[in-house]
C-alpha positions as CSV (number, residue, x, y, z in Angstrom):
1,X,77.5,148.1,142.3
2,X,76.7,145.9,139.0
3,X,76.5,142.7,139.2
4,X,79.3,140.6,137.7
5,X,78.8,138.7,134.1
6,X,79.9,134.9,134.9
7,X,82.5,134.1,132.8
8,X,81.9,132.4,129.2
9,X,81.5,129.1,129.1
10,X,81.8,128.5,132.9
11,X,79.0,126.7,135.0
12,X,77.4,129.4,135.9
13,X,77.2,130.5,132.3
14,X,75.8,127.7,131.4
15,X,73.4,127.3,134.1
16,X,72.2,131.0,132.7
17,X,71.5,129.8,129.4
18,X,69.7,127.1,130.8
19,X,67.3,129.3,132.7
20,X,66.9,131.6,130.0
21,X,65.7,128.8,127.9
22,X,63.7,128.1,130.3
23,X,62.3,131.4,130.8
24,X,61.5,131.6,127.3
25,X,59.4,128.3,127.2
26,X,57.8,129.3,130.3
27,X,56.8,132.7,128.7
28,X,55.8,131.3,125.2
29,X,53.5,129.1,126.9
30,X,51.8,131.6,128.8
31,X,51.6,133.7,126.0
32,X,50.4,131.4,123.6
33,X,47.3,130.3,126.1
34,X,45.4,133.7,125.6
35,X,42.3,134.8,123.9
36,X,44.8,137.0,121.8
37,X,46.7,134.1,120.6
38,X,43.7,132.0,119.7
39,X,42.2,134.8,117.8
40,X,45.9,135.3,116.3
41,X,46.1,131.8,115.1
42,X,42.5,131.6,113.7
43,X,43.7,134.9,111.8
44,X,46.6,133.1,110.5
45,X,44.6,129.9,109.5
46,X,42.6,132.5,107.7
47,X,45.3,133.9,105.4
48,X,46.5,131.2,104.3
49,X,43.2,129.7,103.1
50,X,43.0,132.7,101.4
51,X,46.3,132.5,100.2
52,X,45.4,129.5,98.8
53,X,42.5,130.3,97.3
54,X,44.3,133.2,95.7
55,X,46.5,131.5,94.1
56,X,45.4,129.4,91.0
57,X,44.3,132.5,89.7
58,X,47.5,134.5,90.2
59,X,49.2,131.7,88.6
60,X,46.7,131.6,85.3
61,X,48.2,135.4,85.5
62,X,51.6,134.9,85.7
63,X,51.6,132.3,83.0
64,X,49.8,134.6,80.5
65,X,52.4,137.5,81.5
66,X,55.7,134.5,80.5
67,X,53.4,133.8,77.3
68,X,54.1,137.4,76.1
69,X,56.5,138.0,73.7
70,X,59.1,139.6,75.5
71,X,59.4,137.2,78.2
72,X,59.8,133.9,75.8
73,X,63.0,134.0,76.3
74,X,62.8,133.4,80.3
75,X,64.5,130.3,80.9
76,X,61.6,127.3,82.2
77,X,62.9,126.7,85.3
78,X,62.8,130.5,86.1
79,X,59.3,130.5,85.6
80,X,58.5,127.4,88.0
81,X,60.1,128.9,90.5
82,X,58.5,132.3,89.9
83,X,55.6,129.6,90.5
84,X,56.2,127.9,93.5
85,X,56.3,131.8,95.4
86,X,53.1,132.0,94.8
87,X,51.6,131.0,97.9
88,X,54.4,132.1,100.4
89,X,54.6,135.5,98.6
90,X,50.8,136.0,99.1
91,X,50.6,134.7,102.4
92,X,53.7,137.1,103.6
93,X,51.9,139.8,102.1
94,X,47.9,139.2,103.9
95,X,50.2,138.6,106.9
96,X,52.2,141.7,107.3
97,X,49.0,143.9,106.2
98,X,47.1,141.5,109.3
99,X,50.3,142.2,111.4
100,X,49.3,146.1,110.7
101,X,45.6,145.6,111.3
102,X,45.8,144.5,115.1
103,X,49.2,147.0,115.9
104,X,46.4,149.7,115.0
105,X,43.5,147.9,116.9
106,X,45.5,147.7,119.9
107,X,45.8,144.0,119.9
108,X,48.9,142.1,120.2
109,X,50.6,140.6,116.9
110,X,53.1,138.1,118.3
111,X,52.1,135.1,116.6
112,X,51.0,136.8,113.6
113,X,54.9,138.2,113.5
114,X,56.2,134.6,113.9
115,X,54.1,133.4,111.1
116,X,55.1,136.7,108.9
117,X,58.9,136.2,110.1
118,X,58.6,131.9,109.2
119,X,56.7,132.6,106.2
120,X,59.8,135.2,104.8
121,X,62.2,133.1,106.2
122,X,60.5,130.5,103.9
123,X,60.7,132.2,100.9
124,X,64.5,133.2,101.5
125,X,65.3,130.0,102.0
126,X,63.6,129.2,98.7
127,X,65.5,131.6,96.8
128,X,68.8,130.5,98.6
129,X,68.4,127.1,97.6
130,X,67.0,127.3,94.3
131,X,70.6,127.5,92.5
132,X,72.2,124.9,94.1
133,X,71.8,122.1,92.1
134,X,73.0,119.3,94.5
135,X,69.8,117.8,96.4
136,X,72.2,117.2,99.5
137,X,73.4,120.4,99.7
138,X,70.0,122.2,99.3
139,X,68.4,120.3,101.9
140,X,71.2,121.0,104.2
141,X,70.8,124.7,102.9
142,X,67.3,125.0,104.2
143,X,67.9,122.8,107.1
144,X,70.8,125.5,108.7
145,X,68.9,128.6,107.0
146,X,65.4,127.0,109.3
147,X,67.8,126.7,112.3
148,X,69.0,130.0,112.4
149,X,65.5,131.7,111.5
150,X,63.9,129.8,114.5
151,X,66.3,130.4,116.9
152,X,66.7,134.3,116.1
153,X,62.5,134.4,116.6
154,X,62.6,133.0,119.6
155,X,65.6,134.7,121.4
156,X,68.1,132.3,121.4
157,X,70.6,132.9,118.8
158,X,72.4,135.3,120.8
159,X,73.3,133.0,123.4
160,X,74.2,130.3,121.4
161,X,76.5,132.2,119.2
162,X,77.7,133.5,122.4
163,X,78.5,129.9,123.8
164,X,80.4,129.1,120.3
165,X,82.6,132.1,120.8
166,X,83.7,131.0,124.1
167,X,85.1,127.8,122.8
168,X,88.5,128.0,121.6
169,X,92.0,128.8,121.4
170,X,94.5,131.8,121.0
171,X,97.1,132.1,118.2
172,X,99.2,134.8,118.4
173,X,97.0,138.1,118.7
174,X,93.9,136.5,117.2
175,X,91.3,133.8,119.1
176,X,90.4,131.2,116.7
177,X,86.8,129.7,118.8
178,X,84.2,127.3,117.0
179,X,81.7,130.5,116.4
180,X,84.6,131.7,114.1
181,X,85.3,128.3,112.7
182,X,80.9,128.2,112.0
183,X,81.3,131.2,110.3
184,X,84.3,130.5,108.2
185,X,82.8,127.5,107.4
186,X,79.6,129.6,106.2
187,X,81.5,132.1,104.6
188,X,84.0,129.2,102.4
189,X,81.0,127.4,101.1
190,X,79.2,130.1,100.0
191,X,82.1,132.5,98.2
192,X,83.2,128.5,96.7
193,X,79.7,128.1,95.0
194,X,80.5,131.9,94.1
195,X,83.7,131.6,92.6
196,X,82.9,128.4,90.7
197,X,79.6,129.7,89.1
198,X,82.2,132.5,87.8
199,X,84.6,129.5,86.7
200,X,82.0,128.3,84.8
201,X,80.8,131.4,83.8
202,X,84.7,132.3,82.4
203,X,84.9,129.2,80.6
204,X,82.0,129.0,78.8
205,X,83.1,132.6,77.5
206,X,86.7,131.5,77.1
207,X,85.8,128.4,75.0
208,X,83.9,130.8,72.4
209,X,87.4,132.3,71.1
210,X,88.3,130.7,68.4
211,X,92.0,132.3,68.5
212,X,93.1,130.1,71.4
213,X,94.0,126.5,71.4
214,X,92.1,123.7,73.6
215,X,95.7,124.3,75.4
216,X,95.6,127.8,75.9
217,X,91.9,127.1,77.0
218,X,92.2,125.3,79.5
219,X,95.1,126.3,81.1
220,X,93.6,129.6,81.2
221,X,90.4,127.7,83.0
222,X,92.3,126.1,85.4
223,X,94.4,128.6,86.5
224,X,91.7,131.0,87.3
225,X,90.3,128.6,89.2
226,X,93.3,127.7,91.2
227,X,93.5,131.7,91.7
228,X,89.4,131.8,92.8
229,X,90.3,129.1,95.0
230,X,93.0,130.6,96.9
231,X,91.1,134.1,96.9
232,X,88.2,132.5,98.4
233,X,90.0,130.6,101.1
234,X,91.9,133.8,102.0
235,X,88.5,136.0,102.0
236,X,86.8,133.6,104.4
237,X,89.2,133.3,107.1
238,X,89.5,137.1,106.7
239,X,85.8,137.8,107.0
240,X,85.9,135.1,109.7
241,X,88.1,137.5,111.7
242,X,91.0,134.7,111.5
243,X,94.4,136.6,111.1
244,X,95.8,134.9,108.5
245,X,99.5,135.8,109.9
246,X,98.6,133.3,112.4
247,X,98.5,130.7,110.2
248,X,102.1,130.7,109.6
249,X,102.9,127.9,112.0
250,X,100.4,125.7,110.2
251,X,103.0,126.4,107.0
252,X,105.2,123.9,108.1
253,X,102.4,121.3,108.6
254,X,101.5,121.6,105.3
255,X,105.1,121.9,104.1
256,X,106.1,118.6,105.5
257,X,102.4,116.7,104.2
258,X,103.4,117.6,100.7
259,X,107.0,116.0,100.7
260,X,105.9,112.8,102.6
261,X,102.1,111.7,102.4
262,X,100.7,114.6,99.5
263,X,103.7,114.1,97.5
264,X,101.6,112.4,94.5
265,X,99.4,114.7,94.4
266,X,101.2,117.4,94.5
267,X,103.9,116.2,91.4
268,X,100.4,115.8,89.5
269,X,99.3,119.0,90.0
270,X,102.7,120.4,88.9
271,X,102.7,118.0,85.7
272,X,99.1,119.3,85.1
273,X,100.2,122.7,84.8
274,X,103.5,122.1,82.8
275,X,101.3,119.8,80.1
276,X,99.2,122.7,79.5
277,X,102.1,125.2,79.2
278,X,104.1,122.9,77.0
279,X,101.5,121.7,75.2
280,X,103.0,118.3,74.5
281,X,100.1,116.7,75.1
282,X,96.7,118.3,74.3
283,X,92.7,117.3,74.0
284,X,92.6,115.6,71.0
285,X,95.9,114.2,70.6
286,X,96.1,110.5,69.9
287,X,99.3,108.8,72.5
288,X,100.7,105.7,72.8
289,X,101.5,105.2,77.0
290,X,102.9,101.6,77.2
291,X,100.1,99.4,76.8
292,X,97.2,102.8,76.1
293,X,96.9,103.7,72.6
294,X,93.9,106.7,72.8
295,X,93.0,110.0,72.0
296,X,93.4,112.4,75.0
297,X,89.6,113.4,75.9
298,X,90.7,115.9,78.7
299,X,93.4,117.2,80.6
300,X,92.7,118.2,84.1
301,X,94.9,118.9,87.1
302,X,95.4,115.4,88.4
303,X,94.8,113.0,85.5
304,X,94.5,113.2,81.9
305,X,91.5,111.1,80.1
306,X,92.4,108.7,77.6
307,X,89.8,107.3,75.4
308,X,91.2,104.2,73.5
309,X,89.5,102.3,70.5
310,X,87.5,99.7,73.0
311,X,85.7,102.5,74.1
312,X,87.4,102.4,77.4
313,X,88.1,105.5,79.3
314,X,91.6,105.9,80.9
315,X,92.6,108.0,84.1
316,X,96.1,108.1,83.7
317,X,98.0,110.6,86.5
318,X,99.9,113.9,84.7
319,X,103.1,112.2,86.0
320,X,103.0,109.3,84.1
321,X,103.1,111.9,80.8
322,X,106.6,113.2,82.5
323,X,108.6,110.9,83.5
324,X,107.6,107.7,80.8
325,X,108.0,107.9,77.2
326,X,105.1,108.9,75.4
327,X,104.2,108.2,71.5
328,X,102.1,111.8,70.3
329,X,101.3,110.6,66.9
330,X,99.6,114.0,66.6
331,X,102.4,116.2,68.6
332,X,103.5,118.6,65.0
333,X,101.4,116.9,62.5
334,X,98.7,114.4,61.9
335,X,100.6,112.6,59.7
336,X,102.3,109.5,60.1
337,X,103.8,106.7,58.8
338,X,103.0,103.1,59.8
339,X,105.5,100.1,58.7
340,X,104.0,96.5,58.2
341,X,106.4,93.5,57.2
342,X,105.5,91.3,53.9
343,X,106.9,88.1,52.9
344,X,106.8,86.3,49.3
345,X,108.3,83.0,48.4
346,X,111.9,82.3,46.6
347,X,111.7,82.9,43.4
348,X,109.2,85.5,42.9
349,X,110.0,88.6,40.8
350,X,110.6,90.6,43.5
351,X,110.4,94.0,41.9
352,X,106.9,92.9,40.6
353,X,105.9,91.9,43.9
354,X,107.1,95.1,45.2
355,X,104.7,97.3,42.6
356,X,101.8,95.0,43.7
357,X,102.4,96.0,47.3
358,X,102.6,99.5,46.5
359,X,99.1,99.3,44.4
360,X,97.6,97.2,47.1
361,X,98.3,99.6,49.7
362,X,97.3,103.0,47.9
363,X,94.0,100.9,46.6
364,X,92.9,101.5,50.3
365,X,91.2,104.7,51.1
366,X,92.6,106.2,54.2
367,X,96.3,105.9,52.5
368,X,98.0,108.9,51.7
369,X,99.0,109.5,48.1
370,X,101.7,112.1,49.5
371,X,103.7,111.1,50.8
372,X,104.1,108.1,48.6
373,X,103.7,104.6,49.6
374,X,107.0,102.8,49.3
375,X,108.2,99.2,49.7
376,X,111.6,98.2,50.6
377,X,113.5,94.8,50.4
378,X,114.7,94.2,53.9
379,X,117.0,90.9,54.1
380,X,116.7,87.1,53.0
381,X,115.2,85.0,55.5
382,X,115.6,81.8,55.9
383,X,112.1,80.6,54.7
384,X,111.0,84.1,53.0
385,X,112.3,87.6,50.8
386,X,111.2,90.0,53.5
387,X,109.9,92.7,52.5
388,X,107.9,96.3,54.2
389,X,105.6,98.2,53.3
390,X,105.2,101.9,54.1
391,X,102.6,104.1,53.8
392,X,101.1,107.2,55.4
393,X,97.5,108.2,57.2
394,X,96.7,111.6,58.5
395,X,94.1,110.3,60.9
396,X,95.1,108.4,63.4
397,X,92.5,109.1,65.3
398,X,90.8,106.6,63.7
399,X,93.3,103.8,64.7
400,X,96.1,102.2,63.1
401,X,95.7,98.7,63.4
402,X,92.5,99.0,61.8
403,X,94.0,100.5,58.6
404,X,96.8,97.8,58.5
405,X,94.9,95.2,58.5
406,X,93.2,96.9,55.5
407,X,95.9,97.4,53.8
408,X,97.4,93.7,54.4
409,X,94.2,92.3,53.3
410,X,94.4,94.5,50.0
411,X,98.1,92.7,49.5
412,X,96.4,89.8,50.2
413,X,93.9,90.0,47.5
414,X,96.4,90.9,44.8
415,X,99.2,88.4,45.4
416,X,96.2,86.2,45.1
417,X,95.8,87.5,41.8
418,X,99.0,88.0,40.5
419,X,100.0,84.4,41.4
420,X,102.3,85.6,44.1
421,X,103.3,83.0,46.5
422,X,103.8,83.8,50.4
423,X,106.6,81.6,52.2
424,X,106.0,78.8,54.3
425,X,108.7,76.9,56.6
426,X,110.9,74.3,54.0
427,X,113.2,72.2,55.2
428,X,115.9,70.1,53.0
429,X,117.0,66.5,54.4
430,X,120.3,65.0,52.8
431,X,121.7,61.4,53.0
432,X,124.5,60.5,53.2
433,X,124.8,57.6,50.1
434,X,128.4,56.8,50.1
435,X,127.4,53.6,53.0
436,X,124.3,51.0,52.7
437,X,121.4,52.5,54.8
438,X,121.0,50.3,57.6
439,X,117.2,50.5,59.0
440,X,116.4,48.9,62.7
441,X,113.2,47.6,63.8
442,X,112.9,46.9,67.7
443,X,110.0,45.4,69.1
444,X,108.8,46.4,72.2
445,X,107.6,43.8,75.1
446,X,104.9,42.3,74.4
């Protein structure tokens, strides 16, 4: 009769791992205290001093073979890392044709397969790692990819994945343990820097057709990376061997988040989208937002950038473009027209004073001369003839106040020069001469 497997994770499971770990240190150390091992390592130590040897000289050759003509076009950091394999690559390659040589003489290999098995792992790990720009993540790369090479060589990755499958849970028909969480984990990460190297990949393409708007652009963008997103999610727990119709009691959870504690985030993400399909408000439109006057840098799927004339940059939530009212000064056209008041004195010829506003302000460069620069009489103050002044700019990008305080300085100059007088506060005093004016003096105490 077989014997009986303890169950996973019970204490006589674990008490087996225990001992087989044991065993296997026990094992490696009696192995590794052999004549065979000693000549094994001094064969190792061998290899790689001639690995090393070996490799300025293959290097000289690989850097002649990238100065052909046909391979200038190699991206630099392609070739350094073509350079750093140098050594491993040699030293995997003396080590599997040394692994050969004692297999045929009869002699045992094990250490010289470690250090071929290591050796591989390392230049995997290099390869792995090399496109993930992120230091952090790249260490953490090669520190799991290490992990999971020296485990498998020395016999215990089995029963550690093992051990990871027997924690967990059942939903519905499926068992969701922490080996599958590991390995959804795994999966997620690696189909995410996947899916956004294509995101990047599609947009750089996409922003080199000139047919579509910055609009069209980047709602296009963003929406395929929404979709990557949710395709990647999906294909992880499904490659995890997660059922994903046992998800459906998490739906609620997420359901009730959104309307109470996600609910911001959410209405941005919603307003994100419905800015780029309307297209009210755009990359390079110039805005007025309460206080923020600025030209929209970029639009993304929680904020929009605003870049105002300080030089400040603005984070300002997709909401806020929603529900307050927004000034596009760029929405249909560039165009626009900005209104300044101008006061002269009394008795100034008004319709000259009018003209010289008009020449004043179309003296300035950025003015329009269509449409025309106009100036209107707009009521009788009590110190002053008000008057405005009107013109156009098809830039205000630029800024506004800028050109206005060009253009009032211009009016400045010329009423100067026409003898045109602005208004100051008067004030007329009458007395009352029909009685003798009586005048008071009171001294004060002391």
């Amino acid at each position: 009769m077989a014997a009986t497997e303890p169950a996973p994770f019970s204490t006589e499971w674990t008490t087996a791992l225990i001992e087989r770990a044991q065993g296997v240190l026990v094992e490696a150390r009696d192995a590794f205290l052999t004549p065979e091992i000693g000549l094994q390592a001094a064969a190792i130590l061998a290899v790689f001093a001639v690995s090393w040897i070996a490799r300025a000289p293959v290097r000289t050759m690989i850097e002649r073979a990238f100065g052909w003509q046909f391979m200038a076009r190699v991206n630099s950091g392609v070739r350094e890392l073509i350079v750093s394999f140098i050594l491993p690559v040699i030293a995997f390659l003396i080590l599997t044709l040394a692994r050969i040589g004692f297999d045929q003489a009869g002699l045992g290999s094990f250490a010289i397969n470690m250090a071929a098995s290591l050796t591989g792992a390392w230049v995997l790990i290099r390869i792995l790692t090399a496109f993930i720009a992120e230091p952090f993540w790249s260490r953490t790369a090669a520190t799991l990819i290490w992990i999971v090479a020296a485990l498998n060589i020395v016999g215990l990755l089995g029963p550690l994945m093992a051990l990871l499958a027997s924690v967990g849970f059942d939903a519905g028909d499926s068992r969701i343990s922490l080996l599958t969480v590991v390995r959804a984990a795994i999966l997620l990460a690696v189909l995410y820097w996947v899916a956004s190297r294509l995101s990047k990949l599609l947009a750089a393409r996409v922003e080199q057709v000139p047919t579509l708007t910055p609009s069209a652009r980047l709602l296009i963008t963003k929406s395929v990376q929404i979709a990557l997103l949710v395709v990647v999610v999906a294909a992880a727990l499904s490659i995890a061997g997660v059922d994903l119709s046992a998800l459906a009691i998490f739906s609620g959870a997420v359901g009730l988040g959104i309307g109470f504690g996600l609910q911001k985030i959410f209405s941005n993400l919603i307003s994100g989208l419905i800015l780029l399909m309307d297209r009210s408000v755009k990359p390079g439109d110039v805005i007025t937002l309460e206080e923020t006057y600025g030209r929209v840098n970029a639009l993304g799927m929680r904020f929009a950038s605003v870049v105002t004339r300080d030089g400040l940059e603005h984070l300002i939530p997709n909401e806020e473009f929603i529900t307050t009212k927004v000034i596009n000064w760029s929405f249909s056209d560039e165009a626009v027209r900005v209104k300044r008041p101008v006061g002269v004195a009394y008795g100034t010829d008004v319709p000259h004073a009018m003209q010289v506003i008009v020449d004043a302000a179309n003296s300035v460069e950025r003015v329009l001369n269509k449409p025309e620069t106009r100036c209107l009489l707009r009521g009788f103050g009590d110190n002053s003839i008000d008057l405005e002044v009107r013109f156009w700019i098809a830039d205000p990008q630029q800024g506004v106040n800028n050109v206005s305080s060009e253009v009032l300085l211009a009016i400045w100059k010329a009423f100067q020069a026409e003898g045109i007088q602005f208004p100051f506060p008067q004030r007329d005093v009458h007395i009352d001469t029909r009685e003798a004016l009586r005048v008071r003096v009171e001294k004060g105490d002391g």
